[in-house]
C-alpha positions in Angstrom: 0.0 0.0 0.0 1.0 3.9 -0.8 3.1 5.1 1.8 3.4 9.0 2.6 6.2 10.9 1.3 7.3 14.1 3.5 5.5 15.9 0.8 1.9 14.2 1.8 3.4 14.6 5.5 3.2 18.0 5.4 0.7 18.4 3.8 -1.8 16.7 6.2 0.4 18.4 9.1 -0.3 21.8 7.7 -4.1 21.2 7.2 -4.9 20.0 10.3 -3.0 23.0 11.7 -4.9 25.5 9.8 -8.3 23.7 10.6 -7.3 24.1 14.3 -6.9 27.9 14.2 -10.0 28.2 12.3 -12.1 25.9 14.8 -10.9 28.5 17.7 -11.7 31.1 16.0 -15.2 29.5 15.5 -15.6 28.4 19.1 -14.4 32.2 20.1 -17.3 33.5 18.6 -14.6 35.4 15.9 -16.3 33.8 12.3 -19.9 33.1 12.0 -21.4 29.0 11.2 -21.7 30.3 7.5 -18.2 31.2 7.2 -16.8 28.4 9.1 -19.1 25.7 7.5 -17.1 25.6 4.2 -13.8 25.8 6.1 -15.1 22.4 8.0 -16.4 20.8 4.5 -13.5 21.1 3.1 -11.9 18.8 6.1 -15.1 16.4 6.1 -17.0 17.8 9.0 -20.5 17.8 8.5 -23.5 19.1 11.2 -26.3 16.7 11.3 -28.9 16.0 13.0 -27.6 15.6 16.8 -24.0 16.3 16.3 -21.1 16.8 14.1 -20.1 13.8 11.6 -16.6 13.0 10.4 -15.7 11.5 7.3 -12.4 10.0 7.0 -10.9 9.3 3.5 -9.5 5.9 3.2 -8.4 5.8 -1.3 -9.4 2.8 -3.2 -10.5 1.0 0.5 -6.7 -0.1 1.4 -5.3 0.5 5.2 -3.2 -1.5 7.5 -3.1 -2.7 10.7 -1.7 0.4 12.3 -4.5 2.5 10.7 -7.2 0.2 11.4 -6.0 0.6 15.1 -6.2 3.7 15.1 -9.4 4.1 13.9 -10.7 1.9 16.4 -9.1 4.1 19.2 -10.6 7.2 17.9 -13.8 5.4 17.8 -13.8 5.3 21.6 -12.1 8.4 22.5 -13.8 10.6 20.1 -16.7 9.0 19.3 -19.5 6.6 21.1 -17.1 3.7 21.0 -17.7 2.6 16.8 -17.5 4.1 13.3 -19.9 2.9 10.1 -18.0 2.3 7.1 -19.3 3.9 3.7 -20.2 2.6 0.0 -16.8 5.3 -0.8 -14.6 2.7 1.1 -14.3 5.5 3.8 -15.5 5.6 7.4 -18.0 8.1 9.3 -17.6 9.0 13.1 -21.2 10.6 13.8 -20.8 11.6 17.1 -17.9 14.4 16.9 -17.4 17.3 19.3 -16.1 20.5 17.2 -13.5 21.5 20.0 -12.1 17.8 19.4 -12.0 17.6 15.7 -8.5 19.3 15.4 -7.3 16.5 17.7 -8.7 13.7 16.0 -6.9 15.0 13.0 -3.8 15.3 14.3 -4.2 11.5 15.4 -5.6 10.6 11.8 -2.0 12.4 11.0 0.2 10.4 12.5 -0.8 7.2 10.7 -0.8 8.8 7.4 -4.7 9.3 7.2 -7.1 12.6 6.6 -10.2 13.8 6.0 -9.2 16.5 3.3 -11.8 16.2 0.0 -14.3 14.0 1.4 -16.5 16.7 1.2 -17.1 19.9 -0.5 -17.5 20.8 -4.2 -14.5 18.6 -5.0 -12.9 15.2 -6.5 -13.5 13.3 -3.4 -12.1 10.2 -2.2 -11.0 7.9 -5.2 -12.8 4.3 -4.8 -11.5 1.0 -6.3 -12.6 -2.6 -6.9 -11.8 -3.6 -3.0 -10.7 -7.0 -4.2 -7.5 -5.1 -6.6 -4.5 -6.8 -6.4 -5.6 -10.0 -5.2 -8.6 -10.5 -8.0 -8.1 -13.6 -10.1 -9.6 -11.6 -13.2 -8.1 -8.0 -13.2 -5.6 -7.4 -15.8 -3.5 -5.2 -13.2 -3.5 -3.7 -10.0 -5.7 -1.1 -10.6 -4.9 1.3 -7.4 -1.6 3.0 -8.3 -3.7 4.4 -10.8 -6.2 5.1 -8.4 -3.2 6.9 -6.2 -1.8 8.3 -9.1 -5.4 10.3 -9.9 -5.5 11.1 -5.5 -2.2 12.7 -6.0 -3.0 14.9 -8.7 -6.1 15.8 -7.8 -5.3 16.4 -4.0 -5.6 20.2 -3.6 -5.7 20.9 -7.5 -6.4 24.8 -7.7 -8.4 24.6 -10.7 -10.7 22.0 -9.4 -11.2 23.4 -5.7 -14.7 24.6 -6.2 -16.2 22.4 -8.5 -20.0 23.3 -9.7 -20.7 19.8 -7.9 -19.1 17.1 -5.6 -17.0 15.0 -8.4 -16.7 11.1 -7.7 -14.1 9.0 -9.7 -13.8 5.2 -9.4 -10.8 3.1 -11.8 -11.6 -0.6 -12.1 -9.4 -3.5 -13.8 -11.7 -6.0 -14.5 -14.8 -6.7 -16.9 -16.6 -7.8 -13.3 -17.2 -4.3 -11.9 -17.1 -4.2 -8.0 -17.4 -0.7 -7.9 -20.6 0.8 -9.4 -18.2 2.3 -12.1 -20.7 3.1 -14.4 -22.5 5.3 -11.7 -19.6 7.5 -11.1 -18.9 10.9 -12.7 -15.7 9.5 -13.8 -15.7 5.4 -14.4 -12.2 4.6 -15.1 -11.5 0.9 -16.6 -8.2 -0.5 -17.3 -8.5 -2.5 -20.5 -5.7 -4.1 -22.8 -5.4 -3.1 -27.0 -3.0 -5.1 -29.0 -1.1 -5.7 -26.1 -0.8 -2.4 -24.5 -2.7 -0.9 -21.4 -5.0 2.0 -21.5 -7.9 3.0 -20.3 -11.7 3.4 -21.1 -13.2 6.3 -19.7 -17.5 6.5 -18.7 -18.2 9.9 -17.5 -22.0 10.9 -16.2 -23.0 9.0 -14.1 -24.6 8.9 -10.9 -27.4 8.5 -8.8 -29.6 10.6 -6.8 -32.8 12.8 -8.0 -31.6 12.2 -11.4 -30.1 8.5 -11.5 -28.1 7.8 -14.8 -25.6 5.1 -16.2 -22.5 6.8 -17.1 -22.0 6.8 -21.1 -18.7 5.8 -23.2 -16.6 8.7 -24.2 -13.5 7.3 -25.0 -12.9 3.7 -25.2 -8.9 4.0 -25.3 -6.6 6.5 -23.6 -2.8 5.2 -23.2 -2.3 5.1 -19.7 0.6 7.5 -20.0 -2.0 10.2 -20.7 -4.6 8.8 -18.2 -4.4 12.1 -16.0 -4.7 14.7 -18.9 -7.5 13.0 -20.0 -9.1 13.1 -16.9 -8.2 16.6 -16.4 -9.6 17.3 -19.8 -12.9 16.0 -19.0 -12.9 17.9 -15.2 -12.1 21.0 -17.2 -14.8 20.8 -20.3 -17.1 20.5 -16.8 -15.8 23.0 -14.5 -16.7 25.5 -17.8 -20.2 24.5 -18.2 -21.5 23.3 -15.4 -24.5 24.6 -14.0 -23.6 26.8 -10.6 -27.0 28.6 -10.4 -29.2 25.2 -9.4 -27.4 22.2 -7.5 -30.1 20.1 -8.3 -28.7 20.4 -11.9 -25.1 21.1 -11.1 -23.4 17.4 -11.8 -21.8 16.4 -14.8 -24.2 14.1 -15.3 -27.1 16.8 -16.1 -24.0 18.5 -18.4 -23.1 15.5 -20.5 -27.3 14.5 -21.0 -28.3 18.3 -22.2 -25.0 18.4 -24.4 -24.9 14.8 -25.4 -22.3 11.8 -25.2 -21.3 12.9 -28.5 -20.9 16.8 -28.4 -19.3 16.7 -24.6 -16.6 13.4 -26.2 -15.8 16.5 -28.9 -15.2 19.0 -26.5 -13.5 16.8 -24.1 -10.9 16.0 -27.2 -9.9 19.4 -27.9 -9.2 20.5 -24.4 -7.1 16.6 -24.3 -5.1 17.9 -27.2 -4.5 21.3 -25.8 -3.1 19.4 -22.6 -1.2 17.5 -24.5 0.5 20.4 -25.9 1.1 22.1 -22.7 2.9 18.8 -21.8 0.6 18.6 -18.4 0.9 14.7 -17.9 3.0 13.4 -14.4 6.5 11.8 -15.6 6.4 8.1 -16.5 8.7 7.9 -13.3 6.1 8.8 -10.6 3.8 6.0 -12.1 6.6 3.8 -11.8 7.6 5.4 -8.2 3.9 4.5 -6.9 3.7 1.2 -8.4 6.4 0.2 -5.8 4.1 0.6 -3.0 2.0 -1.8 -4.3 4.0 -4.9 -5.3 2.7 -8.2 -4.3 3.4 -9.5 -0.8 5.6 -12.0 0.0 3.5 -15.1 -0.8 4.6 -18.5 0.3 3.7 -21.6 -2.1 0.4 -22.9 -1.0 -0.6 -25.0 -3.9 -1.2 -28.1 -1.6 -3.2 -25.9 1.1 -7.3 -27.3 1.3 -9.9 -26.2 3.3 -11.6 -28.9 5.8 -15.1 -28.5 4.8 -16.7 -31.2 7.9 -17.7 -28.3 10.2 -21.0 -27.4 7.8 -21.5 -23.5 9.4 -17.3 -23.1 8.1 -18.5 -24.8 4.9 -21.3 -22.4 4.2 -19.0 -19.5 4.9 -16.5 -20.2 2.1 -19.0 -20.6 0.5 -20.5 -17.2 0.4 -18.2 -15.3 1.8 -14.7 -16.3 0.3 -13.4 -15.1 -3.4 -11.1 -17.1 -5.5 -7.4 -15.4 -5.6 -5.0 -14.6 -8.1 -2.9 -17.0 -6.0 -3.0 -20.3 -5.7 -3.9 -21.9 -2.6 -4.7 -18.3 -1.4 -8.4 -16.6 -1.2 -10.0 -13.2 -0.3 -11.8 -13.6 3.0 -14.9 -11.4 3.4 -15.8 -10.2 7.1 -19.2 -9.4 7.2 -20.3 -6.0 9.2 -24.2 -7.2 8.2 -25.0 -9.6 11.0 -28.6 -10.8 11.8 -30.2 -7.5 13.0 -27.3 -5.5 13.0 -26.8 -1.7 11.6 -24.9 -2.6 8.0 -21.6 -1.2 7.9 -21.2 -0.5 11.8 -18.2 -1.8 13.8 -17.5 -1.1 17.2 -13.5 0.0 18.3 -13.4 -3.9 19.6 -13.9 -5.2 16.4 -12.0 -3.3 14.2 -9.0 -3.8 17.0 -9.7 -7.7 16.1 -9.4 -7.0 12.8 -6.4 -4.9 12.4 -4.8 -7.9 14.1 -6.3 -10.5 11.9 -5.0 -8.5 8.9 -1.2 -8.8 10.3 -1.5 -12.8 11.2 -3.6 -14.0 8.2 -3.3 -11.2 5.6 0.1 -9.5 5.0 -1.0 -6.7 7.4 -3.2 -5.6 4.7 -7.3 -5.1 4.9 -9.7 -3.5 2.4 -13.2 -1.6 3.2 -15.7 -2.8 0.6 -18.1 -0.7 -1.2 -20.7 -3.2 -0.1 -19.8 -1.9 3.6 -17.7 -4.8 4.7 -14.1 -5.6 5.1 -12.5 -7.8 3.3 -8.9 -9.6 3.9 -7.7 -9.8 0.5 -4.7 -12.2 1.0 -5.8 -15.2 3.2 -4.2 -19.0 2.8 -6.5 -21.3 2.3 -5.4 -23.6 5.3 -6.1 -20.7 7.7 -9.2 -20.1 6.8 -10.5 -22.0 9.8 -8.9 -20.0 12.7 -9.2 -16.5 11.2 -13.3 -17.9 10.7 -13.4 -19.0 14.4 -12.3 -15.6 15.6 -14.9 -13.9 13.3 -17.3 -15.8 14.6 -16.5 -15.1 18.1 -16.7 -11.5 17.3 -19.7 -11.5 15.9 -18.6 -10.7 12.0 -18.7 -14.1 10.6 -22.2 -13.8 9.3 -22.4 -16.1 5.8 -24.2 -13.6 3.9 -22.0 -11.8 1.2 -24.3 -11.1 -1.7 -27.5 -12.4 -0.4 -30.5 -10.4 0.3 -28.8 -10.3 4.1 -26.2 -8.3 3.0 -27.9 -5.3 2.9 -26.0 -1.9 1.6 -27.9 1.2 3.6 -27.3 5.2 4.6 -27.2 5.9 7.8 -30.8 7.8 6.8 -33.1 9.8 9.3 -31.1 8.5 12.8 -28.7 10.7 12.0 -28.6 12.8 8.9 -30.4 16.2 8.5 -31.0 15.6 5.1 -32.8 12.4 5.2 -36.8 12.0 4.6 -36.8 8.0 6.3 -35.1 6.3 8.6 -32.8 3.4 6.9 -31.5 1.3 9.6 -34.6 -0.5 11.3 -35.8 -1.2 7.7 -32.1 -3.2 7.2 -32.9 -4.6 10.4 -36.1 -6.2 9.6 -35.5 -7.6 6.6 -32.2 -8.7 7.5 -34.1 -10.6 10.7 -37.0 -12.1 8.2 -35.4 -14.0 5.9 -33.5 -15.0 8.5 -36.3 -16.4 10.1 -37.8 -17.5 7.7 -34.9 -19.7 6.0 -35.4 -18.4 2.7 -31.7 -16.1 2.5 -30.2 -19.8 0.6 -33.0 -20.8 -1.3 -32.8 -17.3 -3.1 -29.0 -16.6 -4.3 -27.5 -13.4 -4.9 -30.0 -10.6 -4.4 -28.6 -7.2 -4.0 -31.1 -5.3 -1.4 -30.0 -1.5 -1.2 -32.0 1.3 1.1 -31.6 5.1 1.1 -33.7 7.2 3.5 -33.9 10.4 0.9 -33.5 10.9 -3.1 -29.5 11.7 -2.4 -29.2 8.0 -2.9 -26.2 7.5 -0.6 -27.6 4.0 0.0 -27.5 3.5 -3.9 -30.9 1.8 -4.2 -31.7 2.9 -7.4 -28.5 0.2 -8.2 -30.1 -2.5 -5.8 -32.0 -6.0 -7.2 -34.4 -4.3 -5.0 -34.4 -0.9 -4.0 -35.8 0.9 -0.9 -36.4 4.4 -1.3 -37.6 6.5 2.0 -39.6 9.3 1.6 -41.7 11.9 3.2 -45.4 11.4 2.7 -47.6 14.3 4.7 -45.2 14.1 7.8 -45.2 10.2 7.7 -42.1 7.6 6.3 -43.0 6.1 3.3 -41.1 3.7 1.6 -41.1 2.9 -2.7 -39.7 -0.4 -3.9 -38.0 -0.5 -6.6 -36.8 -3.8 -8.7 -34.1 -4.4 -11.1 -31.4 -2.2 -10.6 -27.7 -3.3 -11.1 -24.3 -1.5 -10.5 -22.0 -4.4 -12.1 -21.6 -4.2 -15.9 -25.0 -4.6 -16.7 -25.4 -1.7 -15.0 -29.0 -0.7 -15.1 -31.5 1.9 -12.9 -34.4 0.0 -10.8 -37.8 1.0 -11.6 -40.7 2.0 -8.9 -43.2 -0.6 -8.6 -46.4 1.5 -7.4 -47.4 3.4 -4.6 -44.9 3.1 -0.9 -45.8 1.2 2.1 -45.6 1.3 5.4 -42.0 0.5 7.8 -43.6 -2.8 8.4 -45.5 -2.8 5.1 -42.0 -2.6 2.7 -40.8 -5.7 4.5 -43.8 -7.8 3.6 -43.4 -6.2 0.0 -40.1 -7.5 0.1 -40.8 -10.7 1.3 -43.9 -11.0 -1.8 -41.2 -9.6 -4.6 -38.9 -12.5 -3.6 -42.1 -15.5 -3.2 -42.5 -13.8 -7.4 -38.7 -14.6 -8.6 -38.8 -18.1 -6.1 -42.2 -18.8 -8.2 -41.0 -18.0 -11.4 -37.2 -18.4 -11.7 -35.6 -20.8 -14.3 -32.7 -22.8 -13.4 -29.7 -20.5 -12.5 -31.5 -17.6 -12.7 -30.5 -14.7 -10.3 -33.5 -12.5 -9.1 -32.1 -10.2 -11.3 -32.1 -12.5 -14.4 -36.0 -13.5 -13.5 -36.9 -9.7 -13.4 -35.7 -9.0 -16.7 -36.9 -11.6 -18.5 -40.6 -11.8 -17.0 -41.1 -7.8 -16.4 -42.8 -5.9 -13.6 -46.5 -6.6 -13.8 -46.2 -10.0 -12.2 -44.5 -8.6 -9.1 -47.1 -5.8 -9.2 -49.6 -8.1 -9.4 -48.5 -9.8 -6.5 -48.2 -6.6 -4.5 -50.6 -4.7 -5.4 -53.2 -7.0 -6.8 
């Protein structure tokens, strides 16, 4: 993994220095809340509903032990003892004190670790496919070019105040783990008679306005990746809408100009670059891609996995992922257990598993997008132990991909701008079909809620969708079916009219007695949706 250089050092040292004269200042009564709130955007500190929120920026999902540590001990020093990890591989603290915050920085500091970009009108934290480097399909490593793209856009003057957030993600493989095609920038490394470059999707997102990202260029040479993706930031930072937010992402930009017309533009400003000879040297590529050589692995060809204990069995099962390794795998802790808050960990367990990562996986962990953590580098004949320990600490749920393994925003519990509570919707569900047996018999089924049209749960992208909203003062929920954010990326569509807290989990449980009904053999829910349509699950709710 990337480690800081004294330049990045300083960098974070000299934030976090000016963000603690500003936050006396603020607490002295000597700047107002408007003029301090975007001084405290700009270094992730948000004001929600009951107190301040921290966002820390973890790029492409990787940490350490050491860092994992250390978030687990500002957990319970600054914070109510846990932190929830985020679909942006980063994790929230929603409990902050202000006159704290310059503190907790410093300690995020001293183990190479911020919160600069992760929010604001800015390129915020770059995400990655949280199984790079250890995927058994990726053509490369993906995340040097991931830290490469942090690097250049850290503090880039011309892309400070951006009409809108801007989110990039940079993939490897045709199995996209990171909603790609919902980013503004979707970044795939792909291969051309034998040479790497890169494909680049730019528009997409989700929210009010969901949309899948279009092509604009399907090959850049990678030794022009960051003037290409400067020359799309800049055709947007000039026509971007700054008089309505609601219309301020590229997204809105490249639908009213048009793939085509915004690829045009986007290739004269690339050649213009290109002449001002803006691209990074070859050599700090080369410099990064140190950081992220393979560990040390040992020959495990003859490793197996003992499969008589049935509830270890059904774990690999689910919730291992074949590595580029032989004999090795990527080991998948689960933060979704039975009527748990998805994506929570308390300081405990992330202590246990910063020291799981250092005995079982070259010191190394990964937060997912799906709100877990995954090992990525685990022998196969340790599998056992490291499961026993999960177990024990209540993150060895067998649920990875199943309709248990919910994704969901923190939603009306704790953010201001929320219509719906999220979390004791995840609950339920997660606690029905766990009741009720049915989590096996149904497969992968991808079950995302957000409580507000910001989509930060991404349920426009889920199998099924939950979408809370405000109906006369009272939290209604819309289901939605058929969204996808892996390469057949599509948008789910609203069944009818919302229902009840109670209400959407019998919905749920009637869409998924539909695809169980109907389903051919080796049909995802997915697959069964597409192929018969919408009116039989209407039909079914609604009748």
């Amino acid at each position: 993994m990337y480690k800081y250089d004294q330049y990045d050092q300083q960098m974070v040292d000299t934030r976090v220095e000016e963000f603690r004269d500003q936050t006396a200042r603020r607490l002295a009564g000597k700047i107002s809340e408007d003029q301090f709130k975007p001084l405290r955007l700009t270094n992730g500190l948000y004001l929600q509903l009951h107190a301040y929120m921290l966002r820390v920026a973890i790029p492409y999902g990787t940490l350490d032990s050491r860092q994992m540590h250390a978030l687990a001990d500002i957990a319970d020093r600054y914070d109510r003892g846990y932190g929830h990890f985020t679909t942006r591989q980063n994790i929230q603290y929603n409990w902050i004190k202000l006159a704290e915050a310059p503190d907790l920085l410093a300690d995020l500091a001293k183990v190479e670790m911020h919160a600069i970009q992760t929010s604001g009108n800015c390129i915020r934290n770059i995400s990655s496919d949280h199984f790079a480097g250890a995927a058994a399909d990726e053509l490369v490593d993906p995340r040097p070019y991931a830290e490469l793209l942090r690097q250049w856009s850290s503090f880039h003057p011309e892309f400070s105040y951006l009409p809108r957030k801007f989110k990039i993600a940079v993939i490897a493989s045709d199995t996209d783990r990171a909603a790609m095609k919902l980013h503004d920038i979707g970044i795939q490394i792909v291969e051309r008679d034998d040479a790497l470059g890169a494909a680049f999707y730019v528009g997409g997102g989700m929210g009010r306005t969901p949309m899948v990202a279009p092509s604009i260029r399907d090959f850049v040479p990678l030794d022009q990746l960051v003037t290409y993706s400067e020359a799309c930031l800049r055709v947007y930072n000039r026509y971007g809408r700054r008089d309505n937010k609601y219309k301020a992402r590229i997204k809105i930009l490249v639908h009213e100009l048009g793939a085509e017309e915004y690829a045009r533009q986007v290739e004269e400003e690339f050649a213009h670059l290109l002449g001002q000879g803006v691209e990074p040297p070859l050599a700090e590529l080369e410099r990064i891609k140190t950081y992220f050589a393979d560990p040390a692995f040992q020959d495990a060809s003859n490793d197996t996995i003992d499969r008589s204990d049935p509830d270890f069995a059904l774990w690999v099962d689910r919730n291992t992922v074949p590595h580029k390794r032989e004999g090795y795998v990527s080991a998948v802790i689960s933060l979704k257990p039975v009527g748990g808050i998805p994506g929570d960990a308390t300081a405990r367990q992330m202590h246990v598993m910063a020291e799981l990562a250092k005995s079982y996986s070259f010191d190394e962990l990964r937060v997912m997008h799906t709100q877990n953590i995954v090992l990525p580098h685990v022998r196969k004949a340790q599998l056992y132990t490291l499961w026993q320990t999960l177990e024990a600490e209540g993150m060895g749920a067998p649920n990875l991909d199943t309709i248990e393994d919910i994704i969901a925003c923190p939603g009306l519990d704790y953010c201001s701008l929320a219509n719906a509570r999220s979390i004791p919707v995840a609950q339920k569900i997660s606690e029905r079909f766990a009741e009720t047996g049915k989590t096996a018999e149904l497969g992968e089924l991808k079950l995302k809620i957000s409580g507000c049209i910001n989509a930060c749960g991404h349920h426009h992208a889920g199998h099924i969708g939950i979408l809370g909203v405000d109906k006369k003062g009272t939290e209604n929920y819309q289901l939605l079916l058929g969204g996808s954010e892996a390469a057949d990326t599509s948008l789910g569509k609203i069944t009818g009219p919302g229902f009840s807290e109670d209400g959407i989990v019998d919905a749920v449980e009637k869409a998924t007695d539909v695809y169980l009904r109907e389903r051919s053999d080796g049909e995802r829910f997915l697959d069964t949706y597409r192929r018969i349509g919408m009116e039989p699950f209407k039909e079914a709710l609604y009748g």
